[in-house]
Each structure stands twice: as C-alpha cells, then as structure tokens.
mmCIF entry with sequence, helices, sheets and N, C-alpha, C, O atoms, coordinates in Angstrom:
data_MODEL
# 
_entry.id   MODEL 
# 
_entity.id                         1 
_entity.type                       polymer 
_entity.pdbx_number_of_molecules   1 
# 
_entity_poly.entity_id                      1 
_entity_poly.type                           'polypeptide(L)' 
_entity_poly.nstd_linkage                   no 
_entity_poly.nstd_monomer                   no 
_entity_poly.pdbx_seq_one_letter_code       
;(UNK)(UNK)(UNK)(UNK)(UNK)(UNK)(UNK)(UNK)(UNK)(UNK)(UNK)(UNK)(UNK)(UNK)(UNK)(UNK)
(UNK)(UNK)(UNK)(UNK)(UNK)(UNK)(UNK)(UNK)(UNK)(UNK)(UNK)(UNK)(UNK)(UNK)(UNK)(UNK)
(UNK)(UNK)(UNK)(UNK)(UNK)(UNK)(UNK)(UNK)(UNK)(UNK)(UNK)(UNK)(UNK)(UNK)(UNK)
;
_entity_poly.pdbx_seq_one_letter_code_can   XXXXXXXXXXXXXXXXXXXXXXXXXXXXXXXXXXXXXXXXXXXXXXX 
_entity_poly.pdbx_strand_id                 A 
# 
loop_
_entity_poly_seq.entity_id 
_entity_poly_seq.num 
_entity_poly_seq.mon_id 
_entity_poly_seq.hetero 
1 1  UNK n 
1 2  UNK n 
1 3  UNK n 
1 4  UNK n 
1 5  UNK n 
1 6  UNK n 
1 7  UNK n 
1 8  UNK n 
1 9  UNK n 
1 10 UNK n 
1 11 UNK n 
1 12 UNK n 
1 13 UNK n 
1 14 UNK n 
1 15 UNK n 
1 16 UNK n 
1 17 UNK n 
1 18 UNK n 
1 19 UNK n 
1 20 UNK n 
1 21 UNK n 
1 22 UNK n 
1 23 UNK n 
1 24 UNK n 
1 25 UNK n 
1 26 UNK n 
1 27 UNK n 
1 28 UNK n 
1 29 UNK n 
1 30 UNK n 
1 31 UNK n 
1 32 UNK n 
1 33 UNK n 
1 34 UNK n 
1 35 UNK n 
1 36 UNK n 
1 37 UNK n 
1 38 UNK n 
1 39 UNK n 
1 40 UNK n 
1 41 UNK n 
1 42 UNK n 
1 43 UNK n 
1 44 UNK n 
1 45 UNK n 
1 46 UNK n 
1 47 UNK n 
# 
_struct_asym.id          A 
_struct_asym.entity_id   1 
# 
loop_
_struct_conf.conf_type_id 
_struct_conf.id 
_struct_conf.pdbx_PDB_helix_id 
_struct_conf.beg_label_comp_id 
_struct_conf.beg_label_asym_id 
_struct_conf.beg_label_seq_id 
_struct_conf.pdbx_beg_PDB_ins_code 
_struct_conf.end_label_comp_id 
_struct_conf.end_label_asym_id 
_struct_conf.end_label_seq_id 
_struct_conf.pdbx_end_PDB_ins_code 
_struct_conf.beg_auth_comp_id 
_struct_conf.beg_auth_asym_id 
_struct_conf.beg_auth_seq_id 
_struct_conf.end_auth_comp_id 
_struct_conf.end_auth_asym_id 
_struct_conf.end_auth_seq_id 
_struct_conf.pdbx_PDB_helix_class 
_struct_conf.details 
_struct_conf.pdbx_PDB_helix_length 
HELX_P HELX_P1 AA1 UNK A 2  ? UNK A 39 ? UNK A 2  UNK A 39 1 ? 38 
HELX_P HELX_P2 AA2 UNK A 41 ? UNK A 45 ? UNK A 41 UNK A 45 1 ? 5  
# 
_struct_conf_type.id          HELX_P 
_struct_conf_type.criteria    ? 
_struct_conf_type.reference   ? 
# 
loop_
_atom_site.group_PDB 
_atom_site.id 
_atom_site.type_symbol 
_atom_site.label_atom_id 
_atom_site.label_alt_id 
_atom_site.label_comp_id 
_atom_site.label_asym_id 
_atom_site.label_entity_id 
_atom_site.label_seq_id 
_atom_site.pdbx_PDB_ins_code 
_atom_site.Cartn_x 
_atom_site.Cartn_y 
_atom_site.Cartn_z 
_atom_site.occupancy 
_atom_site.B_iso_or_equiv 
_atom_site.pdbx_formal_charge 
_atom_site.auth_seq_id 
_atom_site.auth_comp_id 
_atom_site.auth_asym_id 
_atom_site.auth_atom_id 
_atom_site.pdbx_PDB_model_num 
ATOM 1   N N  . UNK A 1 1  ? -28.384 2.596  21.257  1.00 0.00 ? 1  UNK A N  1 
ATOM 2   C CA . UNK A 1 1  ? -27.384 3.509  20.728  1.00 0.00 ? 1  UNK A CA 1 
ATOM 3   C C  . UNK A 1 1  ? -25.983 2.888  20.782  1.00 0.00 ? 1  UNK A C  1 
ATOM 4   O O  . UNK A 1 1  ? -25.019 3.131  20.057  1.00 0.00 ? 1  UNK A O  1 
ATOM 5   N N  . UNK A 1 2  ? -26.096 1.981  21.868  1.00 0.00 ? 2  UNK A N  1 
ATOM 6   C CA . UNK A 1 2  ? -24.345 1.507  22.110  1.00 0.00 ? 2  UNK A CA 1 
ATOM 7   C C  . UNK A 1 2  ? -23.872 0.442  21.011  1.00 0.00 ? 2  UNK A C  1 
ATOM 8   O O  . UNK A 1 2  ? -22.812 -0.106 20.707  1.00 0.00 ? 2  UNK A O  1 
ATOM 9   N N  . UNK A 1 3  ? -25.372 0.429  20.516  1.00 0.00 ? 3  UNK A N  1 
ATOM 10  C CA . UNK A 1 3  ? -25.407 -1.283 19.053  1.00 0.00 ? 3  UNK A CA 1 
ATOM 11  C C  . UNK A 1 3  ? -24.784 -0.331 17.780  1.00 0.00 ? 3  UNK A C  1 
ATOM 12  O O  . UNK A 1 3  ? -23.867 -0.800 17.105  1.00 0.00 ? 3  UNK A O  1 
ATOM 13  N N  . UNK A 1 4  ? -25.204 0.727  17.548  1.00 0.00 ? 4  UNK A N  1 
ATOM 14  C CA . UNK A 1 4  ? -25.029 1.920  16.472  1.00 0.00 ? 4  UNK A CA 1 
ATOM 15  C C  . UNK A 1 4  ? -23.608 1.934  16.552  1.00 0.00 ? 4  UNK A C  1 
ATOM 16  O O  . UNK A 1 4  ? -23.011 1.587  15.533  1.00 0.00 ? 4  UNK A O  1 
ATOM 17  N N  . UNK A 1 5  ? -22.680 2.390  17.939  1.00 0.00 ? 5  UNK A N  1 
ATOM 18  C CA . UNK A 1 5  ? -21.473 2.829  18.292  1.00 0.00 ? 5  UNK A CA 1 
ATOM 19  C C  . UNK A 1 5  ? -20.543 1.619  17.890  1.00 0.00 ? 5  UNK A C  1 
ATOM 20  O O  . UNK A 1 5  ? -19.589 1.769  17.127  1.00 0.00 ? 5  UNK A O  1 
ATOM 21  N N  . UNK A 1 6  ? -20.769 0.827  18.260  1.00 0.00 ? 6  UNK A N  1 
ATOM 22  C CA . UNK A 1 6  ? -20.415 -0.637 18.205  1.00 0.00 ? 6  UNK A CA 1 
ATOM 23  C C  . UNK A 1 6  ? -19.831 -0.603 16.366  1.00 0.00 ? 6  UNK A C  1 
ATOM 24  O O  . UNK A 1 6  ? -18.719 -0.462 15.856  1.00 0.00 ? 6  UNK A O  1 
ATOM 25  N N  . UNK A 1 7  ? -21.407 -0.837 15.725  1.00 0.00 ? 7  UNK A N  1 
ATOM 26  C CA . UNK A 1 7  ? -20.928 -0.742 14.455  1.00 0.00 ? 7  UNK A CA 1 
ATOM 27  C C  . UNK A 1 7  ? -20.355 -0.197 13.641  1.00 0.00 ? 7  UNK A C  1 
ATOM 28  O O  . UNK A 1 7  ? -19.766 -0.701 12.684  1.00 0.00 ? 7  UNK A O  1 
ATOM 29  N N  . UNK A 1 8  ? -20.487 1.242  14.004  1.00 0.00 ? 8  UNK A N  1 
ATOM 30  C CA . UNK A 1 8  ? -19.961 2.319  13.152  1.00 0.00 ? 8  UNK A CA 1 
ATOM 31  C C  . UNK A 1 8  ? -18.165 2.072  12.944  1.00 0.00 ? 8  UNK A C  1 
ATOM 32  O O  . UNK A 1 8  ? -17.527 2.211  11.900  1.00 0.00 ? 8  UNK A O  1 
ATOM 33  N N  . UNK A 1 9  ? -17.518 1.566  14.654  1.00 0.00 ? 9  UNK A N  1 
ATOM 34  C CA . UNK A 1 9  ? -16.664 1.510  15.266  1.00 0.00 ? 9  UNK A CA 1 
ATOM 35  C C  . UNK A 1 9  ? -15.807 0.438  14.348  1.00 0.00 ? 9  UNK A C  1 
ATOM 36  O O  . UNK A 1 9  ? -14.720 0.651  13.812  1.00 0.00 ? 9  UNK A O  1 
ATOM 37  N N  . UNK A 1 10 ? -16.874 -1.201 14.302  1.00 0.00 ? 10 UNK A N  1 
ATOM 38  C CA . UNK A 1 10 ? -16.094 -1.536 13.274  1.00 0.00 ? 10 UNK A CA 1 
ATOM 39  C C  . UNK A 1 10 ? -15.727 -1.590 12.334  1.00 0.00 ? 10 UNK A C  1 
ATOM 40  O O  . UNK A 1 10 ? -14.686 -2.150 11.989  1.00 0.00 ? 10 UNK A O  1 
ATOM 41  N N  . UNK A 1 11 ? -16.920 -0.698 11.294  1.00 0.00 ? 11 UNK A N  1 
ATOM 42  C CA . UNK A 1 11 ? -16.723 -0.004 10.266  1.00 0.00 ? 11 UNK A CA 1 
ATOM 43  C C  . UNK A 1 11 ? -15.736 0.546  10.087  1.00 0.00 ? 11 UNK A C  1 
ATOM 44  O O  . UNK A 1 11 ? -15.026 0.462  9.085   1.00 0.00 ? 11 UNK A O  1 
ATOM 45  N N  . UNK A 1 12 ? -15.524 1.310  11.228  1.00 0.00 ? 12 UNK A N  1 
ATOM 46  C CA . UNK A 1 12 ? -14.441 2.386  10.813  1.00 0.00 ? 12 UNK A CA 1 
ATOM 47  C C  . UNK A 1 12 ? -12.668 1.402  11.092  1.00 0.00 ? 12 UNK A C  1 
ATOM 48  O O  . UNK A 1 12 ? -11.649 1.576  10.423  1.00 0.00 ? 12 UNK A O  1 
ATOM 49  N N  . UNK A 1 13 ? -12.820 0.583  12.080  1.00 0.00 ? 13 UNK A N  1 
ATOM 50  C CA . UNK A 1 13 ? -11.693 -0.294 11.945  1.00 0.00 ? 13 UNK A CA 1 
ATOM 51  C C  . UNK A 1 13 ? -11.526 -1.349 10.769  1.00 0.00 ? 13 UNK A C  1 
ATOM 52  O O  . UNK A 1 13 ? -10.528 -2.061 10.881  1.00 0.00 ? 13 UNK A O  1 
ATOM 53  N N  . UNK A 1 14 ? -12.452 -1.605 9.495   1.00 0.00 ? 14 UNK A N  1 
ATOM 54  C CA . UNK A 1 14 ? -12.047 -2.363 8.401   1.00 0.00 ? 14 UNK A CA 1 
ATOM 55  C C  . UNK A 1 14 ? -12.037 -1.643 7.768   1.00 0.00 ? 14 UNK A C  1 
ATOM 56  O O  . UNK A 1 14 ? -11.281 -1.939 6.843   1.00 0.00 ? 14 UNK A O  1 
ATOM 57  N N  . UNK A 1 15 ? -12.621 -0.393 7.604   1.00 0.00 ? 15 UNK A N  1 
ATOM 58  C CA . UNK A 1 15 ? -11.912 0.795  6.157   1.00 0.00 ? 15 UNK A CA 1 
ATOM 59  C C  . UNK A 1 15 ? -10.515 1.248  6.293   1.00 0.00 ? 15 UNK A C  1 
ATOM 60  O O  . UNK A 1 15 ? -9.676  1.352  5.399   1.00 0.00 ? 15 UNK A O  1 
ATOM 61  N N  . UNK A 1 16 ? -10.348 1.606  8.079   1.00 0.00 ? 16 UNK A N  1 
ATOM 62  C CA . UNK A 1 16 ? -8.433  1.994  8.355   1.00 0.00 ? 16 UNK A CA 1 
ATOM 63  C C  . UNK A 1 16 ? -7.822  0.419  7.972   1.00 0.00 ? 16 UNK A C  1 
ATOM 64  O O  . UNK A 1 16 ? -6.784  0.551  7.323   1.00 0.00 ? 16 UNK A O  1 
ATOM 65  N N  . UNK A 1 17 ? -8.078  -0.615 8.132   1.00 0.00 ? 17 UNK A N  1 
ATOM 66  C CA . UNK A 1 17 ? -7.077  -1.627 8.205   1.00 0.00 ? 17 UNK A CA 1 
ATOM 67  C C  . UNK A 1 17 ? -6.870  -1.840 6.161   1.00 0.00 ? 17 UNK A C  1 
ATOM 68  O O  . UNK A 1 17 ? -5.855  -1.711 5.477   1.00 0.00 ? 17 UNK A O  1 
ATOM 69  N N  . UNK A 1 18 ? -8.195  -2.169 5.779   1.00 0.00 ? 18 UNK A N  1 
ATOM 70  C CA . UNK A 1 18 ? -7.984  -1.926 4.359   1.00 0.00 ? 18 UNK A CA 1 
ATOM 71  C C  . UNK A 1 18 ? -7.266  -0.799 3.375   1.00 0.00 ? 18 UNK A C  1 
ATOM 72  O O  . UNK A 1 18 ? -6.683  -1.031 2.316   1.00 0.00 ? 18 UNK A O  1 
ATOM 73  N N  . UNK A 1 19 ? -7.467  0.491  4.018   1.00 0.00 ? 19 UNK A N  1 
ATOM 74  C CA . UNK A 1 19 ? -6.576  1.226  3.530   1.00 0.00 ? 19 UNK A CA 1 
ATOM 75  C C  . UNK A 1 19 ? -5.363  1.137  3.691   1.00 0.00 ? 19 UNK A C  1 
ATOM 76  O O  . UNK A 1 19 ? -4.576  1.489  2.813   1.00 0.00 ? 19 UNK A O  1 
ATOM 77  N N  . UNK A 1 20 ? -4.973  0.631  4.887   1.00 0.00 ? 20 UNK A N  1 
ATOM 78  C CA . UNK A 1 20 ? -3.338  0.860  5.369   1.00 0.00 ? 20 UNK A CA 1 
ATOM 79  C C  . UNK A 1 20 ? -2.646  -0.543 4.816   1.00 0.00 ? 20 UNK A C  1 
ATOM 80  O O  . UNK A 1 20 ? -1.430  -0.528 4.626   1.00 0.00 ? 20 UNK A O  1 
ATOM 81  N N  . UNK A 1 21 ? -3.530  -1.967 4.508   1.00 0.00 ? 21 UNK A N  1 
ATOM 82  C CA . UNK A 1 21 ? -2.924  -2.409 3.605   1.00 0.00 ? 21 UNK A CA 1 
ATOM 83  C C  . UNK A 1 21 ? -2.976  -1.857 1.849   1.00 0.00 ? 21 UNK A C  1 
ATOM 84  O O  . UNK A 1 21 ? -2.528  -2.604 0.980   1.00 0.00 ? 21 UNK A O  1 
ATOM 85  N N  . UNK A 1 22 ? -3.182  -1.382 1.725   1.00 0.00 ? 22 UNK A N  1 
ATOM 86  C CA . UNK A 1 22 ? -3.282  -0.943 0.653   1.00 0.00 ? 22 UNK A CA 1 
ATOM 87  C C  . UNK A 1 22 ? -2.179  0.063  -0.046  1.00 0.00 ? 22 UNK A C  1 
ATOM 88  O O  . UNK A 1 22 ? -1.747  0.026  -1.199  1.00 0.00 ? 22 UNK A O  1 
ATOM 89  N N  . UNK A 1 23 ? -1.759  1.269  1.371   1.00 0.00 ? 23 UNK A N  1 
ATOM 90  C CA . UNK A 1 23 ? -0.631  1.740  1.170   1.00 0.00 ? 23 UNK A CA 1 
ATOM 91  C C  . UNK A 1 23 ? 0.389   0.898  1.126   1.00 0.00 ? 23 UNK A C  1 
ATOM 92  O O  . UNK A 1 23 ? 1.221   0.832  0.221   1.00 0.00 ? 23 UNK A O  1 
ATOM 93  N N  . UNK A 1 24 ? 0.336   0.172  2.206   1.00 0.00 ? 24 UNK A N  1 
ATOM 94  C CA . UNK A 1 24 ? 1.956   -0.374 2.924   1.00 0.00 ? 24 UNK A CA 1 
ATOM 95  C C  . UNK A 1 24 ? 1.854   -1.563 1.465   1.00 0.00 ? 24 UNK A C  1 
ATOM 96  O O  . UNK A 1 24 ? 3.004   -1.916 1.202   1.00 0.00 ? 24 UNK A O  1 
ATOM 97  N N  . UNK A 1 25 ? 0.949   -2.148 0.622   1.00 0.00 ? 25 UNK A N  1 
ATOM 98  C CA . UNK A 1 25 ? 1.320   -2.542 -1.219  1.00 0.00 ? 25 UNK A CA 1 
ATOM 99  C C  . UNK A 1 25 ? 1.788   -1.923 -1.920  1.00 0.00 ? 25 UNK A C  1 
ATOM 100 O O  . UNK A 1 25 ? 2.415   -2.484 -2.820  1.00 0.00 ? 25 UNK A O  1 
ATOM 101 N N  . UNK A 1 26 ? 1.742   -0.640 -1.890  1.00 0.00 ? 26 UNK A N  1 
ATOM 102 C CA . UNK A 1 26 ? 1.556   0.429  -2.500  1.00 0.00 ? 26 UNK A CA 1 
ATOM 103 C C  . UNK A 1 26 ? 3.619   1.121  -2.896  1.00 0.00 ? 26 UNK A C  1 
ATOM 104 O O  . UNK A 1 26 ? 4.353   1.506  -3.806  1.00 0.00 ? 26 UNK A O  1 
ATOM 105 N N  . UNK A 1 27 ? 3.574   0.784  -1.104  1.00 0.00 ? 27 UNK A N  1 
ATOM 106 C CA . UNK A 1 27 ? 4.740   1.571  -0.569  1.00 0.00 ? 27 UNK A CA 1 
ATOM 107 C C  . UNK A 1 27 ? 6.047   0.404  -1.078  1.00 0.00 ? 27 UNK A C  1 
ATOM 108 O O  . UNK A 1 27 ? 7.172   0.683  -1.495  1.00 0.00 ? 27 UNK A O  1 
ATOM 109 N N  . UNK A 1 28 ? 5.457   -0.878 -0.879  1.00 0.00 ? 28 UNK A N  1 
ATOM 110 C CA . UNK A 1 28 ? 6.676   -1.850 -1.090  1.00 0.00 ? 28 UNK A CA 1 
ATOM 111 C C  . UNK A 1 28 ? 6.921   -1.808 -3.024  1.00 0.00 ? 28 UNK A C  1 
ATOM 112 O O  . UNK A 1 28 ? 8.001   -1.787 -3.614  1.00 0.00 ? 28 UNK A O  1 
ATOM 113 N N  . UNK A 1 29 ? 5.334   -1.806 -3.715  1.00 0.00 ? 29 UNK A N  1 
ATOM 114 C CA . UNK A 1 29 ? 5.434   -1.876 -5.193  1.00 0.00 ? 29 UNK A CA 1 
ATOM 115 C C  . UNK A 1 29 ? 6.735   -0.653 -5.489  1.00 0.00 ? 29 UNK A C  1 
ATOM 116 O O  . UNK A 1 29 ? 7.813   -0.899 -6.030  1.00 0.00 ? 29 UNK A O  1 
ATOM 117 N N  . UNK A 1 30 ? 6.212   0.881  -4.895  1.00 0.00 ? 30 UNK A N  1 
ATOM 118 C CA . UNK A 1 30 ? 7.764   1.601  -5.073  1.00 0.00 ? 30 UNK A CA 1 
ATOM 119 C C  . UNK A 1 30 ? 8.853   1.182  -4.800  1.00 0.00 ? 30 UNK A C  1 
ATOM 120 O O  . UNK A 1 30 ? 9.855   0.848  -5.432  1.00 0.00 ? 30 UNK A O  1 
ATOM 121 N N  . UNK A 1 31 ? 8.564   1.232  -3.816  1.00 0.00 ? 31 UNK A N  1 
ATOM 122 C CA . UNK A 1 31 ? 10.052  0.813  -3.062  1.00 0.00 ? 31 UNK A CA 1 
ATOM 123 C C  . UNK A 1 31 ? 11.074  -0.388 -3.915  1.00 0.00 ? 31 UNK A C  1 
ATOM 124 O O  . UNK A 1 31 ? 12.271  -0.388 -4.205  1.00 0.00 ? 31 UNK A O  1 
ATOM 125 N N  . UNK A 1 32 ? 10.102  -1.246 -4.110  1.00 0.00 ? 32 UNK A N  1 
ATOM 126 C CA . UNK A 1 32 ? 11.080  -2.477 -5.366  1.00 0.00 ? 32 UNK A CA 1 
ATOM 127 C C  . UNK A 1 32 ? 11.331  -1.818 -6.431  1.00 0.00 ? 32 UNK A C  1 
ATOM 128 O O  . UNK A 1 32 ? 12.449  -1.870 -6.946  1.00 0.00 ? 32 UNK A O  1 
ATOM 129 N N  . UNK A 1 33 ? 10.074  -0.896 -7.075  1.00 0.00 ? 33 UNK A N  1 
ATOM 130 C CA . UNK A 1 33 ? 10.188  -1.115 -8.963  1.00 0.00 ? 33 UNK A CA 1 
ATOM 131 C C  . UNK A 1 33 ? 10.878  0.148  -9.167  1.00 0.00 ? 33 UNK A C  1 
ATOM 132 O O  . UNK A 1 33 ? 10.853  0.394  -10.373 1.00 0.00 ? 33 UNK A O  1 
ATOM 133 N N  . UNK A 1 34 ? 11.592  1.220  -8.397  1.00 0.00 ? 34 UNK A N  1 
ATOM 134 C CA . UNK A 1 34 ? 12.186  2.283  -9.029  1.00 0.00 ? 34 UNK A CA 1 
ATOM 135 C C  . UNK A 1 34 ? 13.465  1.623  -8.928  1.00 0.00 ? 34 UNK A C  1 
ATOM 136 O O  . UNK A 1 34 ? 14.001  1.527  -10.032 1.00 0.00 ? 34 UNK A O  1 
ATOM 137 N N  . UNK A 1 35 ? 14.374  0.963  -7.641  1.00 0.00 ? 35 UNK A N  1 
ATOM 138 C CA . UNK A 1 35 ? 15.407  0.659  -8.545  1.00 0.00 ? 35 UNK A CA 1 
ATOM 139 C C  . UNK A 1 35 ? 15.611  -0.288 -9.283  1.00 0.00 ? 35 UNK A C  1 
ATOM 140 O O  . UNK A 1 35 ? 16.466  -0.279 -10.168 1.00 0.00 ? 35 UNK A O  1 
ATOM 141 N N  . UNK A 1 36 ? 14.749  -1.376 -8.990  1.00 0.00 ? 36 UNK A N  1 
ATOM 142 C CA . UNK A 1 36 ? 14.679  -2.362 -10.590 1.00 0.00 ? 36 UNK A CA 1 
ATOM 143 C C  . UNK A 1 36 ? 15.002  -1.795 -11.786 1.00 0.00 ? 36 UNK A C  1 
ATOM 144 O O  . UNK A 1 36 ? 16.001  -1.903 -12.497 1.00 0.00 ? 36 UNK A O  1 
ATOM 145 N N  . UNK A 1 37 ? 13.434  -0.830 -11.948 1.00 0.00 ? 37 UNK A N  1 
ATOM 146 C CA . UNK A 1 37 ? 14.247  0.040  -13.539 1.00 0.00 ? 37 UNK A CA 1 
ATOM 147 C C  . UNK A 1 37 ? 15.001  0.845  -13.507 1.00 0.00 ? 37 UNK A C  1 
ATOM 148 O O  . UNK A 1 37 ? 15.168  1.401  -14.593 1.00 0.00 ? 37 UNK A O  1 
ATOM 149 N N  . UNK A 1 38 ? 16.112  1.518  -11.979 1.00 0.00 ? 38 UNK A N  1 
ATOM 150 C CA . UNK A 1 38 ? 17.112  2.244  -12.628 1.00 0.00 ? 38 UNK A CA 1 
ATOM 151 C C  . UNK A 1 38 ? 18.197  0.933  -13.053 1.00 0.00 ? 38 UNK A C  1 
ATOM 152 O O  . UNK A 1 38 ? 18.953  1.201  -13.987 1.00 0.00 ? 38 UNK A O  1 
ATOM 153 N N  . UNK A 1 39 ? 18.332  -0.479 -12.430 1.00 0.00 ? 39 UNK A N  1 
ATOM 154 C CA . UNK A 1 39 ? 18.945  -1.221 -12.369 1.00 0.00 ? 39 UNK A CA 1 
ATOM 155 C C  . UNK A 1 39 ? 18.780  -1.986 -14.218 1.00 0.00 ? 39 UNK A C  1 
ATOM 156 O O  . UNK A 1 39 ? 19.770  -2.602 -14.615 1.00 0.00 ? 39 UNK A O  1 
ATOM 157 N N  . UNK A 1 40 ? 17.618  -1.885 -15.129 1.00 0.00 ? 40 UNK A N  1 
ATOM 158 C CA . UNK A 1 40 ? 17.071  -1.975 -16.271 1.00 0.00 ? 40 UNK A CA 1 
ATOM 159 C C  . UNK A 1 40 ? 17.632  -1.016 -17.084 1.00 0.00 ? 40 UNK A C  1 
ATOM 160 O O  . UNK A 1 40 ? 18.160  -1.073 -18.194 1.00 0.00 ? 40 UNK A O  1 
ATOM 161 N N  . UNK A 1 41 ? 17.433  -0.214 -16.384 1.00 0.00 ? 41 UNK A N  1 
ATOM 162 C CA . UNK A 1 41 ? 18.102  1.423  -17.553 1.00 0.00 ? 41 UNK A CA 1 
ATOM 163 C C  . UNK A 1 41 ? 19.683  1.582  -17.767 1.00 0.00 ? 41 UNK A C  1 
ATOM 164 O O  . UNK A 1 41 ? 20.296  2.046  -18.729 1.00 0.00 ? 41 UNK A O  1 
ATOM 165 N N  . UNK A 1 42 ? 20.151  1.038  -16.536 1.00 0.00 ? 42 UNK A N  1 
ATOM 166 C CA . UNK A 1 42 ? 21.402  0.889  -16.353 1.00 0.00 ? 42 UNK A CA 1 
ATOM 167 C C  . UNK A 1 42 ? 22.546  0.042  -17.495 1.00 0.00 ? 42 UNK A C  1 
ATOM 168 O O  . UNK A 1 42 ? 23.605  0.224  -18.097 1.00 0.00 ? 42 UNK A O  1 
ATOM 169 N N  . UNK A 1 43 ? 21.235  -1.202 -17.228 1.00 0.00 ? 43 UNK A N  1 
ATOM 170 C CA . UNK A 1 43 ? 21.933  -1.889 -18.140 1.00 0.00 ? 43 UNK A CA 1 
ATOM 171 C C  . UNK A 1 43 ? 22.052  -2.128 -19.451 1.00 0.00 ? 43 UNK A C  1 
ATOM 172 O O  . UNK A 1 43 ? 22.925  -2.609 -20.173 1.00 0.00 ? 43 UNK A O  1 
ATOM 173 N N  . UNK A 1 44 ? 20.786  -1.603 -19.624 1.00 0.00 ? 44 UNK A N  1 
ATOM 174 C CA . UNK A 1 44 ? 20.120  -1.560 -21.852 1.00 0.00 ? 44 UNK A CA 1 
ATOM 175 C C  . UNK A 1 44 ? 21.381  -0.482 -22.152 1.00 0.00 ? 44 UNK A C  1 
ATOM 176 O O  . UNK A 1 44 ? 21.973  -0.657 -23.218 1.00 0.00 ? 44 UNK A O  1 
ATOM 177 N N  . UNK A 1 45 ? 21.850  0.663  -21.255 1.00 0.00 ? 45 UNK A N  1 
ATOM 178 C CA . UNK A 1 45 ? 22.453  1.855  -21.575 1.00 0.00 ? 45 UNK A CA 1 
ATOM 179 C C  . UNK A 1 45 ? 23.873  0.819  -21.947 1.00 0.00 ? 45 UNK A C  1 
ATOM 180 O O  . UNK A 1 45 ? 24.382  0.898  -23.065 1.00 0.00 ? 45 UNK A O  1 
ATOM 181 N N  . UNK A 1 46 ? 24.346  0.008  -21.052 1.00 0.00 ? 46 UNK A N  1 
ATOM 182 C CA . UNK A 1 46 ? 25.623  -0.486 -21.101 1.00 0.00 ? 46 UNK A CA 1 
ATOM 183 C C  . UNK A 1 46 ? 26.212  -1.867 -22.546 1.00 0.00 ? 46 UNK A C  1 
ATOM 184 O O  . UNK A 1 46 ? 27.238  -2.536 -22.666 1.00 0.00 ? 46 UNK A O  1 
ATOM 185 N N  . UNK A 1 47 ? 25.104  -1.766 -23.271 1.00 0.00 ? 47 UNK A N  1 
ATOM 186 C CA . UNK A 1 47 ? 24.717  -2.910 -24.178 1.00 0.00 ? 47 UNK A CA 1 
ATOM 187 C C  . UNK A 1 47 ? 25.080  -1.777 -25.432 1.00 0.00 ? 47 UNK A C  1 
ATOM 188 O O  . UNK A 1 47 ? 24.961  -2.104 -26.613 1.00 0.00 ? 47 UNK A O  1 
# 
C-alpha cells in the first residue's frame, strides 16, 4: 500500500508543478502583452 501512496504522491507532485508552470507562462504572457498593445494602440493613434 505504501508503493500505491508513494505513487499517487508523485503523481500528484508533477500535475501541481506542471500546472503552476503553466500559470506562472500564462501570468508573465499577460503581464507583458497588455501593455505592449496599449503601448501599440498608443502609438498607431498618434500617426
């Protein structure tokens, strides 16, 4: 049973680590591309 626990365990530690990179991509892709394009919008407007 402790072989079962074992696995499940690291299972469950490469689905949290894969998800949480996945946000924290997720979080930086926002984090750059909204003011890029207000910084884009900004400027087509000023042309």
């Amino acid at each position: 049973m402790k072989f079962i626990d074992d696995l499940a365990g690291a299972i469950y530690d490469f689905l949290r680590f894969i998800l949480r990179s996945i946000s924290y991509i997720l979080t930086g892709m926002i984090i750059v591309a909204i003011p890029m394009y207000v910084f884009v919008y900004f400027f087509e407007k000023l042309q």
